[in-house]
Backbone as XML, in Angstrom:
<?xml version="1.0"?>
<chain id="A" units="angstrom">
  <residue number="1" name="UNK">
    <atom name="N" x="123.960" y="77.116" z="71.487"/>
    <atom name="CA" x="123.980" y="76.553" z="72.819"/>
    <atom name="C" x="123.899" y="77.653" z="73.873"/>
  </residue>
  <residue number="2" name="UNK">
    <atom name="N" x="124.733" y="79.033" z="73.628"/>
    <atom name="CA" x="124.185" y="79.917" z="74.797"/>
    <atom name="C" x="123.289" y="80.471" z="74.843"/>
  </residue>
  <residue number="3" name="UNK">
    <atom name="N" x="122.708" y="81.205" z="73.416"/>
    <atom name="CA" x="121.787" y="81.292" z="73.465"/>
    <atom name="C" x="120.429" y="80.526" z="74.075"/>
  </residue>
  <residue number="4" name="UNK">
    <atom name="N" x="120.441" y="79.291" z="74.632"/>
    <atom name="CA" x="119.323" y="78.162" z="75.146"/>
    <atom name="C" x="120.168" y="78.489" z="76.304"/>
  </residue>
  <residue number="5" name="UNK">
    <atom name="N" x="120.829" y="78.609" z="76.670"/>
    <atom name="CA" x="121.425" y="78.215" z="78.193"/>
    <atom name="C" x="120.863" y="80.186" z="78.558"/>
  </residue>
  <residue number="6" name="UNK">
    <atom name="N" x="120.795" y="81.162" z="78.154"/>
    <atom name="CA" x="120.561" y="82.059" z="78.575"/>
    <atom name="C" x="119.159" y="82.293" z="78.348"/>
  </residue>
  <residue number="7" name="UNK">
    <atom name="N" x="118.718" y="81.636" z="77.715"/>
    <atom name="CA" x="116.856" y="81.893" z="77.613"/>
    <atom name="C" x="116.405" y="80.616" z="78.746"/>
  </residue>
  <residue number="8" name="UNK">
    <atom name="N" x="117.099" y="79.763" z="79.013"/>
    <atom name="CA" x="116.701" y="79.040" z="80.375"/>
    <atom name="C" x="117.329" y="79.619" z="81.713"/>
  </residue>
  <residue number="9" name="UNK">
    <atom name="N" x="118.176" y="80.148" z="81.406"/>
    <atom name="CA" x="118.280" y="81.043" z="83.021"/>
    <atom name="C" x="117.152" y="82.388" z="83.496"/>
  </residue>
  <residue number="10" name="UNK">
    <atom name="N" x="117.038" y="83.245" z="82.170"/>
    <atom name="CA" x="116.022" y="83.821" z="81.724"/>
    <atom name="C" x="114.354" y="83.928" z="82.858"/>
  </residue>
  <residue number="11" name="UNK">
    <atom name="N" x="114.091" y="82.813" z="81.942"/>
    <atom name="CA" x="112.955" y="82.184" z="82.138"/>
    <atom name="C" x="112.706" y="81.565" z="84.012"/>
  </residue>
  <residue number="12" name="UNK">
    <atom name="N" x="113.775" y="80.790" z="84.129"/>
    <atom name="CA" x="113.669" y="80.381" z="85.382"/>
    <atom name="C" x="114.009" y="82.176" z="86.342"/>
  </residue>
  <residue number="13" name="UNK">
    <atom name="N" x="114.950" y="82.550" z="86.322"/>
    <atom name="CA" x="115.009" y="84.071" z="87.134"/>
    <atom name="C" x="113.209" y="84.960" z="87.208"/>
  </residue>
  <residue number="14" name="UNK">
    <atom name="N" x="112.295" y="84.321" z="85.823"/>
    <atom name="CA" x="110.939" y="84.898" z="85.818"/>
    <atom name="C" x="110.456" y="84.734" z="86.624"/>
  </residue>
  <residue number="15" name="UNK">
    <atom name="N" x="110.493" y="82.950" z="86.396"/>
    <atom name="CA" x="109.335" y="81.898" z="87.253"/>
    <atom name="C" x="109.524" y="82.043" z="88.766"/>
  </residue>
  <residue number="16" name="UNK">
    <atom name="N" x="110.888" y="82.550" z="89.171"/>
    <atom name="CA" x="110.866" y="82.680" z="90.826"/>
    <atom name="C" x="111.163" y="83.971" z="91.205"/>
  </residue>
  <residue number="17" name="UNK">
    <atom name="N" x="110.824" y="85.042" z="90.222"/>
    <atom name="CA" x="111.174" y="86.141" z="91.088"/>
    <atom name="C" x="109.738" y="87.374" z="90.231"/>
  </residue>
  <residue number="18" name="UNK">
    <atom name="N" x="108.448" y="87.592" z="90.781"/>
    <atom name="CA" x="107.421" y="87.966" z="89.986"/>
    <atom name="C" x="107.901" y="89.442" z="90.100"/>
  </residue>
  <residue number="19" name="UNK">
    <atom name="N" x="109.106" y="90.093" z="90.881"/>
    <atom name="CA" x="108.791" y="91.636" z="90.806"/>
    <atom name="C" x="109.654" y="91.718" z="89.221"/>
  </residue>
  <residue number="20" name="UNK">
    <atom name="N" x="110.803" y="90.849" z="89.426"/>
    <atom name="CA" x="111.449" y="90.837" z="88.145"/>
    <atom name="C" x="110.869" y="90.548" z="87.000"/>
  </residue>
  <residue number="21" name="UNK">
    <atom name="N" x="109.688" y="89.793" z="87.059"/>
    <atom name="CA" x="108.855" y="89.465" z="85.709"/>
    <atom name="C" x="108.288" y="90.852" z="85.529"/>
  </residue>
  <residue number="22" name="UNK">
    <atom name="N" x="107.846" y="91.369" z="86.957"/>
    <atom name="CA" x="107.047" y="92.753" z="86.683"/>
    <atom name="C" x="108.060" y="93.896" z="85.645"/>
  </residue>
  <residue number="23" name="UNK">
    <atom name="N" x="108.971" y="93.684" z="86.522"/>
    <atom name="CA" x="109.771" y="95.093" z="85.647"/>
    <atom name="C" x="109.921" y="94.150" z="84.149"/>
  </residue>
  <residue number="24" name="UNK">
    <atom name="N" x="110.585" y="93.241" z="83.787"/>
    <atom name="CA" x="111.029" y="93.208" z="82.834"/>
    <atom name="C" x="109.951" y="93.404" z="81.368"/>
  </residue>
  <residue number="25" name="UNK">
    <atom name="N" x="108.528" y="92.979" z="82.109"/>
    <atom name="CA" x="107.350" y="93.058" z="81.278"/>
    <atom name="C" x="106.897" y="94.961" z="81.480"/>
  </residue>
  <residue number="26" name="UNK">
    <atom name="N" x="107.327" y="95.737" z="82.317"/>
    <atom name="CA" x="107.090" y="96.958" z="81.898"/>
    <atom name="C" x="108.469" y="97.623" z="80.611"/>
  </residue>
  <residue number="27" name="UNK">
    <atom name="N" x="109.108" y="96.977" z="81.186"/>
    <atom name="CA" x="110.460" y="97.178" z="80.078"/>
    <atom name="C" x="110.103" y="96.967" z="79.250"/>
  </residue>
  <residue number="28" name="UNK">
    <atom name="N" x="109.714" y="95.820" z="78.953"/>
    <atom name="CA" x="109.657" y="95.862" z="77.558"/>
    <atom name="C" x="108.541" y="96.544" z="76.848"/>
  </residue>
  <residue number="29" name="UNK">
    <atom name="N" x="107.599" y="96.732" z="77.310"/>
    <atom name="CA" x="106.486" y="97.915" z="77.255"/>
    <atom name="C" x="107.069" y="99.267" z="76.685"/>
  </residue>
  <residue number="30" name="UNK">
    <atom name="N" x="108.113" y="99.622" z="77.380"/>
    <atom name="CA" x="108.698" y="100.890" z="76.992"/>
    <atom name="C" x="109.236" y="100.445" z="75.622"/>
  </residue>
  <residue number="31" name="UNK">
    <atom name="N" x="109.821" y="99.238" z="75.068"/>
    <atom name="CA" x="110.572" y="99.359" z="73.440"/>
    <atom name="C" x="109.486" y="99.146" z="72.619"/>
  </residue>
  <residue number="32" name="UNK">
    <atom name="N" x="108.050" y="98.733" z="73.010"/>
    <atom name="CA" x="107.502" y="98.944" z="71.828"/>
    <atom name="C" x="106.702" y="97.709" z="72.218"/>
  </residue>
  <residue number="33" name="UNK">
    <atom name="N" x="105.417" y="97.434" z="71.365"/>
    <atom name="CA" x="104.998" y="96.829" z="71.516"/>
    <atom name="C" x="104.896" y="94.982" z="71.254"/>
  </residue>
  <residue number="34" name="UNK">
    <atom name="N" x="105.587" y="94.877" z="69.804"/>
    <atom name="CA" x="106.752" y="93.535" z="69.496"/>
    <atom name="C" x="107.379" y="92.968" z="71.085"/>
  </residue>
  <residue number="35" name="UNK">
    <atom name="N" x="108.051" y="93.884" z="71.666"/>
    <atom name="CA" x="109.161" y="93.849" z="72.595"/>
    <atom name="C" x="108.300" y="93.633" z="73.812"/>
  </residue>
  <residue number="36" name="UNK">
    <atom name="N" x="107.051" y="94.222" z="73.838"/>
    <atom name="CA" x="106.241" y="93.909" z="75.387"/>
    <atom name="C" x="105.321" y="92.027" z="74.791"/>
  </residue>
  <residue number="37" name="UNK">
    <atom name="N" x="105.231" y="91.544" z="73.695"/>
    <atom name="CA" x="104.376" y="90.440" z="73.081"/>
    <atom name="C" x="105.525" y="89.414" z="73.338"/>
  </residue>
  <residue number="38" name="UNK">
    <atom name="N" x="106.715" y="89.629" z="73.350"/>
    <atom name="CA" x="107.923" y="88.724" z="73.219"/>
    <atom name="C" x="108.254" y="88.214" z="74.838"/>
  </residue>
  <residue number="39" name="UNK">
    <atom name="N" x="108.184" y="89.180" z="75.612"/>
    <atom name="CA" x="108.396" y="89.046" z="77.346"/>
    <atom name="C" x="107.324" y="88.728" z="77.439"/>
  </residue>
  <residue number="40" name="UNK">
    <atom name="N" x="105.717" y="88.974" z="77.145"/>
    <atom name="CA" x="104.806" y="88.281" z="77.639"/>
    <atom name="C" x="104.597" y="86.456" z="77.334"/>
  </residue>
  <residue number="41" name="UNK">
    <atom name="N" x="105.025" y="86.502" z="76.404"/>
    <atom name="CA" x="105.718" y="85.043" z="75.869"/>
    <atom name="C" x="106.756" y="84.365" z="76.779"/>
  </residue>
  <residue number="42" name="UNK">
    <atom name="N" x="107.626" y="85.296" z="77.455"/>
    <atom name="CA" x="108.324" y="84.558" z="77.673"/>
    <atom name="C" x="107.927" y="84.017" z="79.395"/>
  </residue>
  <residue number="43" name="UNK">
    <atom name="N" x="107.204" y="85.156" z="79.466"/>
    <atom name="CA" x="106.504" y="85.173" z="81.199"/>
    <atom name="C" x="105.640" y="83.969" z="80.984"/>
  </residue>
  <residue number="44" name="UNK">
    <atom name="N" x="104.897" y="83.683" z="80.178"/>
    <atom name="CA" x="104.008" y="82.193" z="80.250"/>
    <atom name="C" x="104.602" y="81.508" z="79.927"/>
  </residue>
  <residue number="45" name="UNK">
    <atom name="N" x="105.884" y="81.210" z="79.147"/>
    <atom name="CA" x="106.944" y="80.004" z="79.457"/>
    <atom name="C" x="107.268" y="79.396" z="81.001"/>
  </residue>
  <residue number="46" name="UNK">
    <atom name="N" x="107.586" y="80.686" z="81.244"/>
    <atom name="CA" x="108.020" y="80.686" z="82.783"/>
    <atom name="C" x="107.323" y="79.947" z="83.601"/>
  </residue>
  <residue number="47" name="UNK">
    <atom name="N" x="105.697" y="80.190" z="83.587"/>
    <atom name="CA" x="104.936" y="79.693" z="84.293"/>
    <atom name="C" x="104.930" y="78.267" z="84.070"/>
  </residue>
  <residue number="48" name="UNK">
    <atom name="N" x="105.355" y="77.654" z="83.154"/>
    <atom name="CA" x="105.430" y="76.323" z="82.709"/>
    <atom name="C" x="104.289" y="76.095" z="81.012"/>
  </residue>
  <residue number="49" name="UNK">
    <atom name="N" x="104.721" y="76.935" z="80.342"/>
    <atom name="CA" x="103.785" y="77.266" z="79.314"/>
    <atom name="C" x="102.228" y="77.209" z="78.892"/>
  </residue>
  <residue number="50" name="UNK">
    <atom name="N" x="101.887" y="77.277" z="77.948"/>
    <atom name="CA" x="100.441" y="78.147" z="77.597"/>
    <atom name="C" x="99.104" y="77.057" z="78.677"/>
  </residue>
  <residue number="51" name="UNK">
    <atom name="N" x="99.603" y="75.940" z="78.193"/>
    <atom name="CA" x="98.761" y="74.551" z="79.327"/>
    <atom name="C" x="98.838" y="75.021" z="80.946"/>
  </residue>
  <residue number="52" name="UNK">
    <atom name="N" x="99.631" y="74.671" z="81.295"/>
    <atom name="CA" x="100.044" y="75.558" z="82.794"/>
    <atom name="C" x="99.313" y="76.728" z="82.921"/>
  </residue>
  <residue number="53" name="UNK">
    <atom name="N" x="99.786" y="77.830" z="82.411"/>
    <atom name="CA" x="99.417" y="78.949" z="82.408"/>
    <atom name="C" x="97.568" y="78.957" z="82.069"/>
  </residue>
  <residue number="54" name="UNK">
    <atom name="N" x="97.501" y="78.703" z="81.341"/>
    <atom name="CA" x="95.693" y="78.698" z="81.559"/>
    <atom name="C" x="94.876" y="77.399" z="82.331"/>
  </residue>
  <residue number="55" name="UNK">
    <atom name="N" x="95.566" y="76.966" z="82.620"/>
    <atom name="CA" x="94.948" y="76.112" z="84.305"/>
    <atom name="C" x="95.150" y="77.413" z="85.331"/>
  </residue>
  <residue number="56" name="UNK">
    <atom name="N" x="96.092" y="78.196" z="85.677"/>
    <atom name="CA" x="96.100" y="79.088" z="86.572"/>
    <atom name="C" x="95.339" y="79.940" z="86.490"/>
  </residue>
  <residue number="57" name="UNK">
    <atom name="N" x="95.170" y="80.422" z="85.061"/>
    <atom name="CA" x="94.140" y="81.450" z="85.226"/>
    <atom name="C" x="92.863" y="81.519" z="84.723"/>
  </residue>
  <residue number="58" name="UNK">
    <atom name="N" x="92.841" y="79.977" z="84.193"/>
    <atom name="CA" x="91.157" y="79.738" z="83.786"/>
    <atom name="C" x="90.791" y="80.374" z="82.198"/>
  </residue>
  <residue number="59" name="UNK">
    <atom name="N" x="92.098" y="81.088" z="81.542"/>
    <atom name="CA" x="91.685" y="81.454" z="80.515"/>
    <atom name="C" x="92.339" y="80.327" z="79.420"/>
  </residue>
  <residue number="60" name="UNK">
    <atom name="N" x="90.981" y="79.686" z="78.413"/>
    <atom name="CA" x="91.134" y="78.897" z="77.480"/>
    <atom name="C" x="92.586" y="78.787" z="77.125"/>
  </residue>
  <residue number="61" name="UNK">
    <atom name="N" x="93.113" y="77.373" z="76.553"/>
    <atom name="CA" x="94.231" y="77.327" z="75.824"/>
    <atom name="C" x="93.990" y="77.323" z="74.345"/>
  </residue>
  <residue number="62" name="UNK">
    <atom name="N" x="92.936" y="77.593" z="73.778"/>
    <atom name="CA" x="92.639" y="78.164" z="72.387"/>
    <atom name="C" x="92.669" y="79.484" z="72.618"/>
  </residue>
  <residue number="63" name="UNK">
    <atom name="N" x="92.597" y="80.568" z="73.553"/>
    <atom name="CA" x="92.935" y="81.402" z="73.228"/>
    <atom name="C" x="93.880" y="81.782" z="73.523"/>
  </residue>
  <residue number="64" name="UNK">
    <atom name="N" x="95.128" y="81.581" z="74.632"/>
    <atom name="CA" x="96.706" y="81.794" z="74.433"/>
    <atom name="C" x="97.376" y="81.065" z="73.272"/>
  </residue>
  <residue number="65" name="UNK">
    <atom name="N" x="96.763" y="80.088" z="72.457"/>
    <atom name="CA" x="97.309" y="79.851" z="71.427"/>
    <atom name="C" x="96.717" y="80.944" z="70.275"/>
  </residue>
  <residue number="66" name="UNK">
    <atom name="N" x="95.625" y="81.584" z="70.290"/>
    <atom name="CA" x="95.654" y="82.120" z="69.248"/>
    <atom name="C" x="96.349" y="83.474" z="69.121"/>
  </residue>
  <residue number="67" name="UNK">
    <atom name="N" x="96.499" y="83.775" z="70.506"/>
    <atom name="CA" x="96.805" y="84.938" z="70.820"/>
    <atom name="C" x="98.460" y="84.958" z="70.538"/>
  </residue>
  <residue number="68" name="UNK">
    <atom name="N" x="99.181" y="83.925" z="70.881"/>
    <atom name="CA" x="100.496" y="84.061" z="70.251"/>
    <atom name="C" x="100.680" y="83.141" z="69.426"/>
  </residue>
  <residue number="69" name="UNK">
    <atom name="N" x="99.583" y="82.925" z="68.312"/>
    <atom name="CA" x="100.137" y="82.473" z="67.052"/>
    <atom name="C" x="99.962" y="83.903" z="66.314"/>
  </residue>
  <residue number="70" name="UNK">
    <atom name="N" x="99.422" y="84.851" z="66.855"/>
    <atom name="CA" x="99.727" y="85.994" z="66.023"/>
    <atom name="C" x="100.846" y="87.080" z="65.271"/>
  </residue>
  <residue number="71" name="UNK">
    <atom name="N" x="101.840" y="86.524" z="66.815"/>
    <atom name="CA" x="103.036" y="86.874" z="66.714"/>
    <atom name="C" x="103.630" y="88.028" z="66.489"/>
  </residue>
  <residue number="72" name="UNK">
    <atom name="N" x="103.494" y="88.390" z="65.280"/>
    <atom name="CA" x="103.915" y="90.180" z="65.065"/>
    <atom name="C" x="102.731" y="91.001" z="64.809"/>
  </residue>
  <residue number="73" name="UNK">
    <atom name="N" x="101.428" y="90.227" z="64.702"/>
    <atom name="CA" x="99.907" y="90.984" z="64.163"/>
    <atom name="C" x="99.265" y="90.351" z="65.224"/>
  </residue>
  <residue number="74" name="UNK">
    <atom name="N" x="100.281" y="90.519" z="66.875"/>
    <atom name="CA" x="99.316" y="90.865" z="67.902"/>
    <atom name="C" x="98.735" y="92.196" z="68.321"/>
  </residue>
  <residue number="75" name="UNK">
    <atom name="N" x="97.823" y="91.887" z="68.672"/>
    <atom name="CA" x="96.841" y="93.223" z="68.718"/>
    <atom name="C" x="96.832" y="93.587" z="70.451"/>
  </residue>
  <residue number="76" name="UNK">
    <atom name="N" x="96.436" y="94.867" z="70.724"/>
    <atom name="CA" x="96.392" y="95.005" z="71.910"/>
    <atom name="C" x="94.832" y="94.247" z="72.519"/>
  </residue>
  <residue number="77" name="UNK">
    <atom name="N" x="94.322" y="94.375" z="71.953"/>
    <atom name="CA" x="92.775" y="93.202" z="72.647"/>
    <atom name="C" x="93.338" y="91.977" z="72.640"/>
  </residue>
  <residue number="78" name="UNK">
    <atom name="N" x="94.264" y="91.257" z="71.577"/>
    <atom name="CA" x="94.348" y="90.294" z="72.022"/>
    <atom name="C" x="95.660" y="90.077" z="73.210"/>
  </residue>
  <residue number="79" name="UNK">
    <atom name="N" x="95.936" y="90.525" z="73.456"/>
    <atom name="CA" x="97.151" y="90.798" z="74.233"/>
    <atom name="C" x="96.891" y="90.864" z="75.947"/>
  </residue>
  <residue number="80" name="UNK">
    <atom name="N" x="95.563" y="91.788" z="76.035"/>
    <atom name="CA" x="94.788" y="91.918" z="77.241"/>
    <atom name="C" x="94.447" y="91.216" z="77.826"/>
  </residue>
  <residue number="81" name="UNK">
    <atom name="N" x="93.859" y="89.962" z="76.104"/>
    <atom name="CA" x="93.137" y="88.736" z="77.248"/>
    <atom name="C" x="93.833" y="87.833" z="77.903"/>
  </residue>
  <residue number="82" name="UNK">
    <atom name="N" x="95.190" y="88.287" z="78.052"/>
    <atom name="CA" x="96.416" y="86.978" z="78.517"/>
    <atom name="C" x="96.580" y="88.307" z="79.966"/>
  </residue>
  <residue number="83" name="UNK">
    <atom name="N" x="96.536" y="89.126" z="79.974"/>
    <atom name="CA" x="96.698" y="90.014" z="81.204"/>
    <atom name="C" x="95.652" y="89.859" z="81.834"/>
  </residue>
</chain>
């Protein structure tokens, strides 16, 4: 239960504050690359997930789904095309 109650405070602190999405997505950049695929995940939650998120930016929802069904054998090309 806290765990969900702290990944929804999380998430919402993303969705309304973009410098904080900024840092937290360079943060996690710095632990590695797992750790920058996991915040980028969590930043298109934020936005109201992968549907949402590619109405905003016009990029396919076959490819944010394929791109994080990769999960731990995300690649940096595929990673780009969500940036």
């Amino acid at each position: 239960m806290l765990s969900s109650y702290y990944r929804n405070g999380r998430l919402e602190c993303l969705r309304e504050n973009p410098e904080v999405t900024a840092d937290y997505l360079n943060n996690a950049l710095e632990e590695g690359l797992e750790s920058f695929f996991l915040a980028l995940n969590d930043a298109v939650n934020a936005c109201g997930g992968q549907e949402s998120f590619s109405q905003k930016t016009g990029l396919p929802c076959r490819i944010l789904a394929q791109v994080f069904s990769e999960g731990e054998n995300a690649t940096i090309a595929g990673i780009s095309k969500v940036l």
